[in-house]
C-alpha positions as CSV (number, residue, x, y, z in Angstrom):
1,X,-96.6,134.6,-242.1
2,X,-99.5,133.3,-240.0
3,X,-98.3,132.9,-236.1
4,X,-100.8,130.9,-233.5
5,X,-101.1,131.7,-229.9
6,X,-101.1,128.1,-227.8
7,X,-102.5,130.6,-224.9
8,X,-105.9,129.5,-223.4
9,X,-106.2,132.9,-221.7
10,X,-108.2,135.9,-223.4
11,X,-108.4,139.5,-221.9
12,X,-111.6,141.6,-222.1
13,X,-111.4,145.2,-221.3
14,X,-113.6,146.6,-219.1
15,X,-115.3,150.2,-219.8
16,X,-114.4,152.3,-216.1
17,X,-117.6,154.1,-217.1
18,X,-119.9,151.1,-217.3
19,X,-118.8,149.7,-213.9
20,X,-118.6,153.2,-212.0
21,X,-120.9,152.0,-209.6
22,X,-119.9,147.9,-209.5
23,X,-120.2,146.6,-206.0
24,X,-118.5,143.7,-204.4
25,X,-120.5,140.8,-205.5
26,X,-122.5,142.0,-208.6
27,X,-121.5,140.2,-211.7
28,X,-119.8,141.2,-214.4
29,X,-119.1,138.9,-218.0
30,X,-117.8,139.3,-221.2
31,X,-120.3,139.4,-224.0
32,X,-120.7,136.5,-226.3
33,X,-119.2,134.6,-222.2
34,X,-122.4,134.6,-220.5
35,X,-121.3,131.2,-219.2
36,X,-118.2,132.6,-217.7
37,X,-119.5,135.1,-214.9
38,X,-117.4,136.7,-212.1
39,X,-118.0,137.9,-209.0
40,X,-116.6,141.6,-208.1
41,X,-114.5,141.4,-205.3
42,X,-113.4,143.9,-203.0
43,X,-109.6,143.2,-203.5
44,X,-110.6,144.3,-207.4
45,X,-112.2,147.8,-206.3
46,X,-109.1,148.6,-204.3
47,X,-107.2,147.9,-207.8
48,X,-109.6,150.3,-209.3
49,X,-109.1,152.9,-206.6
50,X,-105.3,152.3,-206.6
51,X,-104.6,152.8,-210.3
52,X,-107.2,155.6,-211.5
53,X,-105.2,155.1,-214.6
54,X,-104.9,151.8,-215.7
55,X,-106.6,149.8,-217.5
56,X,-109.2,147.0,-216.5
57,X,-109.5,143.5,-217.3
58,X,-111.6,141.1,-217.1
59,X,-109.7,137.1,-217.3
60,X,-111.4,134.1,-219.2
61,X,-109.9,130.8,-219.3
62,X,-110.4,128.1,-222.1
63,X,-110.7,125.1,-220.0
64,X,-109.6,121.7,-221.7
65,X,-113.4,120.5,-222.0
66,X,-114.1,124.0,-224.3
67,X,-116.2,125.7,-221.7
68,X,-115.1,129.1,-220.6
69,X,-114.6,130.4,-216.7
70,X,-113.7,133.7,-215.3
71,X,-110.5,133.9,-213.8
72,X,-110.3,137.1,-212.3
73,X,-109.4,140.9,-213.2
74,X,-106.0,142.4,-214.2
75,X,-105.4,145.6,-214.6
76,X,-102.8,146.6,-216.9
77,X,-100.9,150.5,-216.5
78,X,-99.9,152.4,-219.3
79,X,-96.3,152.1,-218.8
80,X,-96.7,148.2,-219.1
């Protein structure tokens, strides 16, 4: 049996390790997205900080037209 997702929302995860040193503002995207770029913002290092555990995120959205645009972080803990 073949089941299709409807959902216009894709999750990437994010490497901790390659973002160690992210500041707020530098951009991050999802390869093969370049066309979707976020912004870092400081509520998303606080979620970082908060959850040494869990993991990271980064949100794309299919808009209607086809392109692509970043729609924040989520971070997602173990016991989710």
């Amino acid at each position: 049996m073949v089941y299709e997702i409807g959902s216009n929302t894709m999750l990437f995860e994010v490497d901790r390790a390659s973002i160690v040193d992210i500041s707020v503002g530098d951009i991050i995207h999802a390869r093969g997205f370049h066309d979707a770029p976020y912004s870092w913002k400081q509520q998303d290092s606080q979620f970082m900080e908060s959850n040494p555990d869990a993991k990271v995120f980064l949100k794309i959205k299919r808009e209607t037209d086809g392109t692509c645009e970043a729609a924040g972080v989520t971070i997602i803990t173990e016991g989710s």
